[in-house]
VOTI-589107 format. One record per residue (C-alpha): residue number from 1; x, y, z; residue in one letter. Coordinates in steps of 0.2 Angstrom, whole numbers, always signed. Each point is the difference from the previous one (the first is absolute). Example, Ala and Ser with C-alpha at 12.3 -4.5 7.8 and 13.67 -1.06 7.14 Angstrom:
{node 1; {+62; -22; +39}; "A"},
{node 2; {+6; +17; -3}; "S"},
This chain:
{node 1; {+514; +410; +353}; "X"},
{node 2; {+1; +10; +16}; "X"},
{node 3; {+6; -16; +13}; "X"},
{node 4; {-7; +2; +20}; "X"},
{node 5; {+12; -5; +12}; "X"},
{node 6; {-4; -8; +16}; "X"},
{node 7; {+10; +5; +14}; "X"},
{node 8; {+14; +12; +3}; "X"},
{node 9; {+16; -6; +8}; "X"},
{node 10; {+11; +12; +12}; "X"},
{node 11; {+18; -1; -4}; "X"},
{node 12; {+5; +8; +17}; "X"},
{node 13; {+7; +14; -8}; "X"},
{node 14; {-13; +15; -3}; "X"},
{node 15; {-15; -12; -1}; "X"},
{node 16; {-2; +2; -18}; "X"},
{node 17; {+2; -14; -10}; "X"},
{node 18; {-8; -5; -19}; "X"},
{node 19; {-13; -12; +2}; "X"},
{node 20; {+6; -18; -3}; "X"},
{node 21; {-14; -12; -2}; "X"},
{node 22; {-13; +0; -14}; "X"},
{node 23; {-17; -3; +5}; "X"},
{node 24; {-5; -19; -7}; "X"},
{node 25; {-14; +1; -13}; "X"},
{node 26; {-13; -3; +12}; "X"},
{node 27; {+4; +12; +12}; "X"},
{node 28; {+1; +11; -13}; "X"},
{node 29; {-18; -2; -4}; "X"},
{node 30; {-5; +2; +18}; "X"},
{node 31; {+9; +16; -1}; "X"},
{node 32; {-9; +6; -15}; "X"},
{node 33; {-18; -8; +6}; "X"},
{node 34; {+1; +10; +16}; "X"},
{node 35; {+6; +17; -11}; "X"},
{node 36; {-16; -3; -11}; "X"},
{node 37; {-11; +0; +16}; "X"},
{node 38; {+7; +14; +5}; "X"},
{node 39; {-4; +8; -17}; "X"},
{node 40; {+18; +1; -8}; "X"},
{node 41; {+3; -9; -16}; "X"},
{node 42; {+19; -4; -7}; "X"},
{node 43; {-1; +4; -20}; "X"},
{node 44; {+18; -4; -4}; "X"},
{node 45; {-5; +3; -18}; "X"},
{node 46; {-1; +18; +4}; "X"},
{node 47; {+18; +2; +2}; "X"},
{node 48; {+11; +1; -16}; "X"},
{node 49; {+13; -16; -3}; "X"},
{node 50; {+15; +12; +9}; "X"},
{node 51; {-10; +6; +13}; "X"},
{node 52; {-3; -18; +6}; "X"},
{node 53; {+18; -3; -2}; "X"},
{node 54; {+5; +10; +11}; "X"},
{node 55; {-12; -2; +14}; "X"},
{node 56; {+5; -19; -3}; "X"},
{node 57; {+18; +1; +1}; "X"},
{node 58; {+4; +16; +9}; "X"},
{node 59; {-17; +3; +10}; "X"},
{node 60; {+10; +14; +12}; "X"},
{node 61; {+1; +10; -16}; "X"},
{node 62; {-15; -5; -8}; "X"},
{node 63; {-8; +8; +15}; "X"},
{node 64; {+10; +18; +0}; "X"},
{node 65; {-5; +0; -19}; "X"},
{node 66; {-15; -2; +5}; "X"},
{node 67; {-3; +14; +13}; "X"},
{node 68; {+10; +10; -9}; "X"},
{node 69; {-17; -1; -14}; "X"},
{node 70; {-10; +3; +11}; "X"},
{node 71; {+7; +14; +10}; "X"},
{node 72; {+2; -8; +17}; "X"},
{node 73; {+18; +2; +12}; "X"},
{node 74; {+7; -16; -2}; "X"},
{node 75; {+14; +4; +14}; "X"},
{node 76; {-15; +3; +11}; "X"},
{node 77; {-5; -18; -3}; "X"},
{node 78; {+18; -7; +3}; "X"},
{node 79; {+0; +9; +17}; "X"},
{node 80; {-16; -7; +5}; "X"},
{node 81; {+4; -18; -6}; "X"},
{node 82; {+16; +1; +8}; "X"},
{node 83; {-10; +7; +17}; "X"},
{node 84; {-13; -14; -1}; "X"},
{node 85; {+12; -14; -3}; "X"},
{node 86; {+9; +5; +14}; "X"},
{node 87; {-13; +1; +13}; "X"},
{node 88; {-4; -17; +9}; "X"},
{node 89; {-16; +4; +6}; "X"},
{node 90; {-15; +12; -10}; "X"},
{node 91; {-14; +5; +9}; "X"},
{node 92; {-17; +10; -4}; "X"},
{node 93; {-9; +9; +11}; "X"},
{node 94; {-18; +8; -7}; "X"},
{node 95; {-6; +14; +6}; "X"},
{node 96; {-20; +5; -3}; "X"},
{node 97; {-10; +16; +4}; "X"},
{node 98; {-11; -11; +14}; "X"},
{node 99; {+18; -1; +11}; "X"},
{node 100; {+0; +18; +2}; "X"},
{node 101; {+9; +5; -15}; "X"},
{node 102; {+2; +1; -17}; "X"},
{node 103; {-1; -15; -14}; "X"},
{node 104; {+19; -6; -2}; "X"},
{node 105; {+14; -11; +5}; "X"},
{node 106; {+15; -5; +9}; "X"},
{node 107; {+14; -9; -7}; "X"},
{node 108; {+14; -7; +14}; "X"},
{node 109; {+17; -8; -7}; "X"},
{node 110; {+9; -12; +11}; "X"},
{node 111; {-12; +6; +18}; "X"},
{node 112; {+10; +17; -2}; "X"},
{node 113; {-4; +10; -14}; "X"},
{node 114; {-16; +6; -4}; "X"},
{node 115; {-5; +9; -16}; "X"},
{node 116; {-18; +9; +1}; "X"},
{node 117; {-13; +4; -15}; "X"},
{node 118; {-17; +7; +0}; "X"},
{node 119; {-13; +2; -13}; "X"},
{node 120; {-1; +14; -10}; "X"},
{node 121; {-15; +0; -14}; "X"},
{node 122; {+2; -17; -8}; "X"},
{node 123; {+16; -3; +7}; "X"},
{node 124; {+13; -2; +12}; "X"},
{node 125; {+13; +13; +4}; "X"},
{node 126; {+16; -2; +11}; "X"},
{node 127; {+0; +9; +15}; "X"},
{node 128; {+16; -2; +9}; "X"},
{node 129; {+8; -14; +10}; "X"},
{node 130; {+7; -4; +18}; "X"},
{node 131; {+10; -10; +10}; "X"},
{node 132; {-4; -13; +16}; "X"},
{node 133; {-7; -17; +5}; "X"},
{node 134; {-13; -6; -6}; "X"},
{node 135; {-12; -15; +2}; "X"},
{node 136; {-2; -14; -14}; "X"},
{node 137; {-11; +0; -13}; "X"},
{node 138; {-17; -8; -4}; "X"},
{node 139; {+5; -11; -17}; "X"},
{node 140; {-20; -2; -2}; "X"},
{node 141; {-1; +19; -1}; "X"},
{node 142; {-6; -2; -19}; "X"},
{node 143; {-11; -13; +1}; "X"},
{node 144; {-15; +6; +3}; "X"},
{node 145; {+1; +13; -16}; "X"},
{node 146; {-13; -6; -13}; "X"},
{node 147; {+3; +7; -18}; "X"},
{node 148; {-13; +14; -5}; "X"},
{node 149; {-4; -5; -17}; "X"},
């Protein structure tokens, strides 16, 4: 079985530390619940009896295994991890066509760094960063997305 872990623990070295703490059974179904509502479903009886050995036991190599199968850069996923766990503060910034521009958005790291994408089709593409000051966040930025099912 695949186990969720609830928190992450720095160990004041580079940030990166295996996860510690097992989610309890009930946080577990939380978990799940809010996955399903969101329209992702865990089938743990997809993955052959090795498969869920590793992920169980050795998760950092069940997932290199994994994006090695799937074709996706799993040092690029290391680097970015390793970025976000260091950053204390994670701000987004939108951007719509009625501000003037185009349909995008800014992501600032710590107040300093901010990393820019616009849409391009059905997606988002990166654009380019910079460097400054800048303002806080709104942490209710999201909540008035509804889901267009």
């Amino acid at each position: 079985m695949i186990q969720f872990c609830k928190e992450r623990e720095s160990d004041g070295g580079d940030g990166r530390k295996e996860y510690n703490e097992k989610m309890n059974k009930e946080e577990k179904q939380q978990f799940e619940e809010k996955l399903q509502e969101m329209g992702i479903e865990i089938d743990e009886r997809g993955l052959p009896w090795y498969q869920r050995f590793i992920f169980r036991y050795f998760p950092q190599l069940g997932m290199c295994i994994f994006a090695r199968g799937i074709n996706a850069d799993y040092s690029m996923l290391e680097i970015l991890d390793k970025a976000f766990h260091q950053a204390k503060h994670v701000d987004i910034f939108p951007f719509s066509p009625k501000d003037g521009g185009q349909r995008g958005f800014m992501l600032v790291l710590d107040r300093k760094m901010a990393f820019y994408f616009y849409q391009d089709g059905e997606s988002f593409q990166y654009d380019g960063y910079e460097m400054g000051e800048y303002k806080k966040g709104n942490v209710t930025v999201f909540d008035e997305i509804r889901n267009n099912e």
